[in-house]
C-alpha positions in Angstrom: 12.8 11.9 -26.8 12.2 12.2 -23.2 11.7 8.8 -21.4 8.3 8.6 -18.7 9.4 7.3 -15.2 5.5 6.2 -14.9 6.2 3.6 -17.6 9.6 2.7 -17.1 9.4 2.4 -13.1 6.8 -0.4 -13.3 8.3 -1.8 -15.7 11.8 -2.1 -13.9 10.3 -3.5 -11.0 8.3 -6.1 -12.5 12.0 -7.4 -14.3 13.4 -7.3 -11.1 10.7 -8.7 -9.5 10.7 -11.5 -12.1 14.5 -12.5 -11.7 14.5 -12.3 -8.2 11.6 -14.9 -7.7 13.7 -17.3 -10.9 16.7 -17.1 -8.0 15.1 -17.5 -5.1 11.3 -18.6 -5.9 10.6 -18.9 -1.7 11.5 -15.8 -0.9 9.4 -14.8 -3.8 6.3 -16.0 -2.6 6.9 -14.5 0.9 7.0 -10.9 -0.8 4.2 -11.6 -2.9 2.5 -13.2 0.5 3.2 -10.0 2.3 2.6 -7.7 -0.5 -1.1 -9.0 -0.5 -1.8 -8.5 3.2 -0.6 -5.4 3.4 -3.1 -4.2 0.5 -5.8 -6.6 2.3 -5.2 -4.5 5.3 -5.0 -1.3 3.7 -8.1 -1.8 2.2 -9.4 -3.1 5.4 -8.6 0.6 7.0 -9.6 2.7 4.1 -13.1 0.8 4.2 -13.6 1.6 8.0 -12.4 5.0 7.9 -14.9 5.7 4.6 -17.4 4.2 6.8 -16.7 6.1 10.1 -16.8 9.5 7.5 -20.2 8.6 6.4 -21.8 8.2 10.0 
């Protein structure tokens, strides 16, 4: 049986995600921290270029 990378990949990541923030639970919330503002900003752009299209 032939493993899917689209279920395994996010799954990965979350473990690793997980143990790094039990190690190190700081630097954790800096990722998550930046990880939201970037997707607040993209957001941000993809709203004012939707808008800009529509004009």
């Amino acid at each position: 049986m032939l493993v899917r990378p689209r279920k395994v990949l996010p799954t990965v990541i979350t473990i690793c995600l997980a143990l790094y923030a039990l190690k190190d639970p700081e630097g954790a919330a800096t990722v998550v921290k930046a990880a939201a503002h970037l997707l607040v900003s993209a957001t941000e752009s993809v709203t004012r270029f939707i808008q800009t299209v529509s004009n």
